[in-house]
N, C-alpha and C positions, 0 to 999 in steps of 0.2 A: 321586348328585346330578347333577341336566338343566344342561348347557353350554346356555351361552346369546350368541349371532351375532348383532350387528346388521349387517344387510345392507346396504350404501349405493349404490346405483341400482340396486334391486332390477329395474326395467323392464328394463335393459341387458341385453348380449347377456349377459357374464359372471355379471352382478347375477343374472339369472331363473332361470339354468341352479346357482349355488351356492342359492339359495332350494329348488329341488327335492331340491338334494344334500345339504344340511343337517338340512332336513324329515326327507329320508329316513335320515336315519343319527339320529334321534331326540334333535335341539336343538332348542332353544327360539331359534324364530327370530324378530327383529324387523326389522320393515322402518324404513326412517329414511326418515321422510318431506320431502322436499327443498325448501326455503323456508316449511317449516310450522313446523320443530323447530330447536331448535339440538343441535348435533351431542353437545357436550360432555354436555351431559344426558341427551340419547338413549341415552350409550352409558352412562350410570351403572351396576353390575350387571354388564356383558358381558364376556364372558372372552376374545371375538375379534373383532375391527372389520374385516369382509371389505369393501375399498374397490374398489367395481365403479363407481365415479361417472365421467363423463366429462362434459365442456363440451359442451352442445346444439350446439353447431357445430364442426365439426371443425379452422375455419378458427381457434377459439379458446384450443389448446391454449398458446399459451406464455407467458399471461397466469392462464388459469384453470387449470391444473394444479399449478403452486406453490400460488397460494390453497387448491384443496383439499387439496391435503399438507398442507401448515398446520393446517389444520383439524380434518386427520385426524389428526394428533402430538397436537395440543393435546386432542383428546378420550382417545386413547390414554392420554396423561399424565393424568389426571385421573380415568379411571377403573382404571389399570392392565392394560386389554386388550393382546393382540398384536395387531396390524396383518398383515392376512394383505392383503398386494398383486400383482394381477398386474404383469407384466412384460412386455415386448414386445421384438422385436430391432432395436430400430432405437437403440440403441448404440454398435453393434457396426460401421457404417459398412461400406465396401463391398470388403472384401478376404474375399473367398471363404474359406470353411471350415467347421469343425463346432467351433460357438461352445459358450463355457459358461463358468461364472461367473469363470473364468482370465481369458477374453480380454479385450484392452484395450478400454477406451471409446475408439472412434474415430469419434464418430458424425460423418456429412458434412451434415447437415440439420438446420434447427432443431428439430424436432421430435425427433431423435435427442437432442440439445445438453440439450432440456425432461427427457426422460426421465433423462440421464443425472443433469442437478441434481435432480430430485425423489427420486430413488434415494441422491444424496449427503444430501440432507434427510432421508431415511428413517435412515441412516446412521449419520449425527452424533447425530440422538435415540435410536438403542439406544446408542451409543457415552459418550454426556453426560448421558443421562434414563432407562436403564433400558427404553426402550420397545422390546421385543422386535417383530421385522419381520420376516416372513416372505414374499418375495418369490417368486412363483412366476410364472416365466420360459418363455411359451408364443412360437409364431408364430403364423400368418393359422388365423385362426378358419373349424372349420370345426358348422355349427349344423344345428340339426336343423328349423328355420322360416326364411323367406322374411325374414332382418331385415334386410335389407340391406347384405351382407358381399359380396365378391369373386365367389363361387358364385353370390349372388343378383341382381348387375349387369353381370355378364359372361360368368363361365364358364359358366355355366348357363343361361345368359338366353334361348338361342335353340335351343334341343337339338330342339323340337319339329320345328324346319326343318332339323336333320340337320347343325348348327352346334355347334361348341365354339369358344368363345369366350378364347384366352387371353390375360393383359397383357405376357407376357415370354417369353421362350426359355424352348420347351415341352421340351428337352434336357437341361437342370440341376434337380436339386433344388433343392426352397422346403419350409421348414420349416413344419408344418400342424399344428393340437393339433384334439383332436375338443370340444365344448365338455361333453356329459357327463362326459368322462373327466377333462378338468381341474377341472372342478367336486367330481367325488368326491374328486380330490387333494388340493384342497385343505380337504376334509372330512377326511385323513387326515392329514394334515401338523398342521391344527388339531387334532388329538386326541393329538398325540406331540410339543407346543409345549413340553412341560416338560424335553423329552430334548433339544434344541434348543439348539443356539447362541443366543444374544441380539439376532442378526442372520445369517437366513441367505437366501443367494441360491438359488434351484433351476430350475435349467434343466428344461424340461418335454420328453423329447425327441419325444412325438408320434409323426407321420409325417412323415419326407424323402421327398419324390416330386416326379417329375418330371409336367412338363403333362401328354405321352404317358401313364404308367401311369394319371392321373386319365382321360384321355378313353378310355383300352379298358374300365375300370370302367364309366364311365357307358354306352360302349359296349353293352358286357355285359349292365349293367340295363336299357337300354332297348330293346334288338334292333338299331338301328341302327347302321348305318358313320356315322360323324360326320366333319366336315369341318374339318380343323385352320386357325380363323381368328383374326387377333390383334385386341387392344385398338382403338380408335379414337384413338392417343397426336398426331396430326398433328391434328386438330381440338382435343385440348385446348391444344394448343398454340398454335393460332391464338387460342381464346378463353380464354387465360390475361390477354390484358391485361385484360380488363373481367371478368371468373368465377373467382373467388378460388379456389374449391374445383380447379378446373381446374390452376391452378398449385400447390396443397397435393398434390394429385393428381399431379402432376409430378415434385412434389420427389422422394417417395417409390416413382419408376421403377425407382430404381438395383436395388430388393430380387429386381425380377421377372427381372432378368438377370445377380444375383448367385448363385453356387451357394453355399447352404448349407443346415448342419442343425442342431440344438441338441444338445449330446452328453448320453445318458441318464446317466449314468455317477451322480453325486452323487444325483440321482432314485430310482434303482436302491438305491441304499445306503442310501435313510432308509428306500426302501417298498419290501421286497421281495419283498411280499405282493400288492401293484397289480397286476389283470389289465387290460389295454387293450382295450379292443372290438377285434374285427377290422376293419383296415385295409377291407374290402371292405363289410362291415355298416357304419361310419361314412358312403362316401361314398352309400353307397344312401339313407343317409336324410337326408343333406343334401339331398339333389333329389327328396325324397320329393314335396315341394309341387309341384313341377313335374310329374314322372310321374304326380301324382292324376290332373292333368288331361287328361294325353293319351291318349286311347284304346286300351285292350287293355293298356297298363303298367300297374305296381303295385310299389313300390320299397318292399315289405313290410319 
């Protein structure tokens, strides 16, 4: 019998990248169309509610991220799906370490505050409703297209001019997930939801790397010595009083100068069949978009 996924912002980075990973592993995938459908109905039938949705603006996370939780329990509840949810570390607040489903929520930012109550939301309903959650716990996305993630407005941004671009102390690790490879997880995780706790967190641990090992890579791929430069954080700072995003932008500084990683450790024990792309094959094709363009490179 064909498993069958409703995907919810299927556009999204997450949303497009489990659409292929789904496809591929041979479910019956459905896309939830976003102000056409109501959710509860959509999900009638579905045996797993992958919630890839996010607020059109970033700036609107701690209004519309409850609502969609909401939304997303209440469809769960009604057709008996699991909730297969990303996760993100901004939680975990800003004390260095190798984070994972142990560590305490300390989050220092609103946005860490939103994460942490919608994750209690999730929580309460396997805990009081039976609605199995399935939490998978990545860091900074790393994609395989120009969508507009960290790679694609900074680090990357200017590599043709023999620039790397970072936001934080290029010294410490920043915990990085590749996006094919969390997408297959959580094609895997959804296929072993019956072996499964009720409610489980799972740390994704990706890659820990430091700025430095990203730019000898891209080094590497693109022949170039590159020229270690940081973020523009002193201009967003002046146009944080009148440029919301510039201060949303802000908030979220402390992670680029925090060292950590996510520990594979619980990851490892549900899937311990999961092969990880190579670290070296992932960042080549993050900047593949980039290397098309430049002359004589190809980040095959």
């Amino acid at each position: 019998m064909t498993n069958t996924v409703l995907i919810l912002g299927a556009s999204g980075k997450f949303g497009s990248h489990s659409v292929q990973a789904f496809e591929q592993a041979g479910w019956d995938v459905k896309l939830f169309q976003r102000g056409k459908e109501n959710m509860a109905d959509a999900a009638q039938g579905v045996d797993v509610i992958v919630n890839g949705l996010n607020p059109p603006n970033y700036e609107n996370w701690g209004t519309a991220l409850p609502a969609i939780t909401k939304d997303v329990i209440s469809a769960a509840k009604s057709s008996g799906a699991t909730i297969l949810q990303p996760g993100n570390v901004y939680n975990f607040g800003g004390t260095a370490g190798v984070w994972n489903e142990s560590t305490p929520r300390c989050a220092q930012t609103v946005k860490g505050q939103v994460r942490i109550d919608i994750e209690n939301m999730l929580r309460d309903a396997s805990k009081n409703a039976g609605v199995q959650t399935i939490i998978l716990r990545a860091g900074d996305f790393i994609d395989t297209t120009n969508s507009g993630n960290w790679f694609d407005i900074s680090i990357a941004a200017k590599l043709e001019k023999g620039r790397f671009n970072y936001p934080g102390n290029a010294d410490i690790t920043h915990a990085w997930a590749y996006l094919p490879d969390l997408a297959r997880a959580a094609v895997m995780l959804a296929e072993k939801r019956k072996e499964l706790a009720i409610f489980e967190d799972v740390p994704f641990g990706g890659y820990a790397l430091t700025g430095r090992q990203i730019m000898a890579h891209f080094s590497a791929t693109t022949g170039q010595k590159l020229t270690l430069k940081g973020f523009p954080w002193p201009m967003m700072r002046i146009a944080s009083p009148f440029w919301r995003l510039a201060r949303e932008l802000l908030e979220m500084r402390y992670l680029w100068n925090t060292e950590h990683a996510l520990d594979n450790a619980r990851f490892e024990q549900l899937l311990p069949e999961f092969e990880p792309t190579p670290v070296a094959v992932a960042l080549r094709q993050s900047i593949k978009w980039k290397t098309d363009q430049m002359p004589d490179i190809k980040a095959d």
